[in-house]
C-alpha positions as CSV (number, residue, x, y, z in Angstrom):
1,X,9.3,-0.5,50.1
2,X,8.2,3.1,49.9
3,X,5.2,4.8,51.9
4,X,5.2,1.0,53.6
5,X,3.9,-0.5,50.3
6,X,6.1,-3.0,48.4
7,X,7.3,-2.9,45.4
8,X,5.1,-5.7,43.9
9,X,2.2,-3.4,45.0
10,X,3.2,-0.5,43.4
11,X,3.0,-2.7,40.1
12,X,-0.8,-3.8,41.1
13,X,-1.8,0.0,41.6
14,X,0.6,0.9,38.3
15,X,-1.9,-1.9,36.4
16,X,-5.7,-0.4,38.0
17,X,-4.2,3.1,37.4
18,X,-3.3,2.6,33.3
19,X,-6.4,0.1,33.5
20,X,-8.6,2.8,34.4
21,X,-6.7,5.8,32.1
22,X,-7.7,3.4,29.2
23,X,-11.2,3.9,29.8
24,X,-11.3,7.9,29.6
25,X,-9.5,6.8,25.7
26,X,-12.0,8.5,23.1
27,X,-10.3,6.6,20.7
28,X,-10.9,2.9,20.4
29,X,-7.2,2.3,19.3
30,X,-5.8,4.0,22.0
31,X,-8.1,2.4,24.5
32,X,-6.9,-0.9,24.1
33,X,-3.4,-0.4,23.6
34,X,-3.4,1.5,27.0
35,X,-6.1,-1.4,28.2
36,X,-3.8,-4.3,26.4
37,X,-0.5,-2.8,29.3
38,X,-2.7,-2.1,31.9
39,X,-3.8,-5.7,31.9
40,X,-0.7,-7.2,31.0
41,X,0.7,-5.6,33.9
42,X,-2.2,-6.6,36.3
43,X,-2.0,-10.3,34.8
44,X,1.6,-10.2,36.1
45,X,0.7,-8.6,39.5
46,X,-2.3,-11.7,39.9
47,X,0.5,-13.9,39.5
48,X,3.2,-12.5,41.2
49,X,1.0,-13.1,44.2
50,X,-0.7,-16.3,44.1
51,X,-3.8,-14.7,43.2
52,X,-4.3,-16.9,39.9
53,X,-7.9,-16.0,38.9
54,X,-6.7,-12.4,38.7
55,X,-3.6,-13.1,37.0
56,X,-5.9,-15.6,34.3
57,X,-7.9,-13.5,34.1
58,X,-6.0,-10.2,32.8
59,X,-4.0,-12.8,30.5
60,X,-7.1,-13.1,29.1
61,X,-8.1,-9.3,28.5
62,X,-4.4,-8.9,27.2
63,X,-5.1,-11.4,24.6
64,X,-8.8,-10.2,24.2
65,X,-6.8,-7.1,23.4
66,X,-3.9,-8.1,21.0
67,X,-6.2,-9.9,18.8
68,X,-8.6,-6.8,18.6
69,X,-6.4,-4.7,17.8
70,X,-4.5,-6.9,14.9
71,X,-7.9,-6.4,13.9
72,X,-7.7,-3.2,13.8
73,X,-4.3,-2.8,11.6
74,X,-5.5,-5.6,9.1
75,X,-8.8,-4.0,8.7
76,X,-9.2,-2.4,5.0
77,X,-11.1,0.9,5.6
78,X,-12.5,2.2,2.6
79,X,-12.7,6.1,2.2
80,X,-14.7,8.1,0.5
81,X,-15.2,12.0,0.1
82,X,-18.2,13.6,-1.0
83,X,-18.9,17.0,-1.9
84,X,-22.1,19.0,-0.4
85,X,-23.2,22.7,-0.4
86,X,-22.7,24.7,1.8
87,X,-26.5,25.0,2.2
88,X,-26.8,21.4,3.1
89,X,-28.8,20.5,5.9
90,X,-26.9,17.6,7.6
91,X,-23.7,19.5,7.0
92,X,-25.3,22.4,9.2
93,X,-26.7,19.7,11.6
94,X,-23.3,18.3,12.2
95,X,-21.4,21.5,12.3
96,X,-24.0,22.4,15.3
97,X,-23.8,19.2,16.8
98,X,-20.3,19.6,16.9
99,X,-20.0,23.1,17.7
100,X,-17.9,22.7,20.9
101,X,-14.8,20.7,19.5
102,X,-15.3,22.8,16.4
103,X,-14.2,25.9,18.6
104,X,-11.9,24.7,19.7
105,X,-9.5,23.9,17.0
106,X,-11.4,26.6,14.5
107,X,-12.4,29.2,17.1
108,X,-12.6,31.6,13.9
109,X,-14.8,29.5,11.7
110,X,-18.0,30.2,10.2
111,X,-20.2,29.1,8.1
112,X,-21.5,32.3,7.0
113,X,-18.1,32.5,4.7
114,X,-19.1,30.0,2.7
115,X,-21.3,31.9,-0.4
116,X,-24.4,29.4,-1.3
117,X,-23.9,28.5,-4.8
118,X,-20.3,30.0,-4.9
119,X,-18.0,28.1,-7.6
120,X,-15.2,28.9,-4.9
121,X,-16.8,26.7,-2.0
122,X,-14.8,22.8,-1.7
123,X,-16.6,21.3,0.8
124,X,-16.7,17.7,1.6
125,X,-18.1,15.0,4.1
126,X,-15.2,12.3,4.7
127,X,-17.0,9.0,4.5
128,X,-15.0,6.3,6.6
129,X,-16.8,2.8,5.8
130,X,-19.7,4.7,4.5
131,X,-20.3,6.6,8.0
132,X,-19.2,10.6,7.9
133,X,-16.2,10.7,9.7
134,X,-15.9,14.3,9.1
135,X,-16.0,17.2,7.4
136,X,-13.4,19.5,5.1
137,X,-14.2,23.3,4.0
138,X,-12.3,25.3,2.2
139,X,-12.4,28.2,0.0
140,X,-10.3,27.8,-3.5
141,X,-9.5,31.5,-4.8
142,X,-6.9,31.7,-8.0
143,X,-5.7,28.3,-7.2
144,X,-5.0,28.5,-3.4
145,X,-7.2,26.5,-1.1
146,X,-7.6,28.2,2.5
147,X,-9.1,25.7,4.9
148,X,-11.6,26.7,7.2
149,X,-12.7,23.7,8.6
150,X,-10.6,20.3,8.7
151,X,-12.8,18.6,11.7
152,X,-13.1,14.7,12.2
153,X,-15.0,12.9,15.2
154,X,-13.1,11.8,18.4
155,X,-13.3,8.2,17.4
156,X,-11.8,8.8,13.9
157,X,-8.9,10.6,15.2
158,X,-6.1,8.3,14.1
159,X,-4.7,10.3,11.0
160,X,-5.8,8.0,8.4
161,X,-8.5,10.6,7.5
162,X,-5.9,13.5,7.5
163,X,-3.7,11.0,5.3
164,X,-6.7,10.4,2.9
165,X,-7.5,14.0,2.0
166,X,-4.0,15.6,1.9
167,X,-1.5,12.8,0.8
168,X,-3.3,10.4,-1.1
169,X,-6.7,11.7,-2.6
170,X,-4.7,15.1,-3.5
171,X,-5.6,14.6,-7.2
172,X,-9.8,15.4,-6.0
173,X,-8.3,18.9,-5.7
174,X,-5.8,19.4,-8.4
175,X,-8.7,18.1,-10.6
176,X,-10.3,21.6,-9.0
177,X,-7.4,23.6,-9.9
178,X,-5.7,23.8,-6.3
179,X,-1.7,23.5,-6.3
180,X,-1.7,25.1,-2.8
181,X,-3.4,24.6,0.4
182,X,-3.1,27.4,3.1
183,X,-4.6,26.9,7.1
184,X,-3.9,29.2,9.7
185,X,-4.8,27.7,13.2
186,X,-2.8,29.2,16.7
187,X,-3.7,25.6,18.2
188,X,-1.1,23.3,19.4
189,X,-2.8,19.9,18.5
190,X,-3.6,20.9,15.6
191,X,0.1,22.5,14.3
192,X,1.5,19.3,15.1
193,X,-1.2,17.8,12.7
194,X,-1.1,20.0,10.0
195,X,2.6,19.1,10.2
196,X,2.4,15.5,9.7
197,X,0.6,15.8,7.1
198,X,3.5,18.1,5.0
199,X,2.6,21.7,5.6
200,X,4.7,23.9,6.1
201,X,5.0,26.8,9.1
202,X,5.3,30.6,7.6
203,X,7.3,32.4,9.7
204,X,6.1,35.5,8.1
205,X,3.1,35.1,9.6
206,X,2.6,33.4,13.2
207,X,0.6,30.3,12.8
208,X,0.1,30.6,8.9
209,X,0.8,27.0,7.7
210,X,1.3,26.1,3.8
211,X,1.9,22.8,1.4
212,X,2.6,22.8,-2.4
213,X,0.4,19.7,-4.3
């Protein structure tokens, strides 16, 4: 017992707390893995007390849960990218739209950079069962690609797109030319990205990350 509240209590208040953490989840995957324990762990509290109706039904979310998210992991996505200007209207829509969340992972981007008509401009909308996921801008000057913009939705967020454009689509931009791909980014979240998905950190130059196609 601590604070005067049992240990079996502690595991009811453990199951509302992760219950209600897997509610703030952006992304559906992680909401119902963190729903799936919070549940699990409720189911067991309802039971551990006699209360069966909570205990059924949490046993129910949890399998609610499993069978969604075996869903999820079977589930063929099919990707898709698909080169715009940089003049395009939706692409200037939904770099305003997403302005905020832009900043902070590009606080340096702009889309003034970007030259209309420019042969230099790669620019793409990542298409995620045919619905724009995101979108990737870059620059390509004497074979090196410098990314200015790598951004994908909240609900997208799994890696899968990152996986798409930089491990196993790279032939879209060797067909351009591109053997290297250059990002510099001071953020956290996204250095930890950028190195899942093979670059490299520069240490002549802080926050400089590279990868060789």
């Amino acid at each position: 017992m601590f604070l005067n509240i049992t240990l079996l209590e502690w595991v009811g208040y453990l199951g509302s707390v992760v219950v209600a953490v897997s509610l703030t989840m952006s992304s559906i995957k992680k909401l119902r893995w963190y729903n799936l324990l919070g549940a699990a762990i409720f189911s067991f509290y309802g039971f551990a007390i006699g209360a069966l109706p909570v205990g059924f039904l949490n046993l129910f979310i949890s399998l609610a849960d499993v069978y969604y998210i075996y869903k999820m992991y079977s589930y063929k996505e099919a990707f898709q990218a698909v080169f715009v200007k940089s003049d395009d209207n939706y692409l200037h829509y939904f770099i305003d739209y997403h302005k905020t969340e832009i900043k902070q992972f590009f606080p340096e981007f702009s889309n003034n950079a970007f030259e209309p008509g420019s042969d230099s401009n790669f620019i793409l909308f990542l298409l995620r069962d045919a619905k724009v996921a995101g979108v990737f801008m870059g620059i390509n000057e004497k074979s090196v690609l410098t990314v200015h913009l790598d951004f994908v939705t909240a609900e997208y967020r799994d890696l899968k797109p990152g996986d798409f454009i930089y491990k196993s689509n790279t032939d879209l931009m060797s067909a351009h030319g591109i053997t290297k791909l250059v990002c510099k980014t001071e953020n956290k979240t996204h250095q930890k990205y950028l190195a899942k998905m093979g670059f490299e950190s520069k240490t002549t130059s802080t926050g400089l990350y590279e990868k060789s196609l």
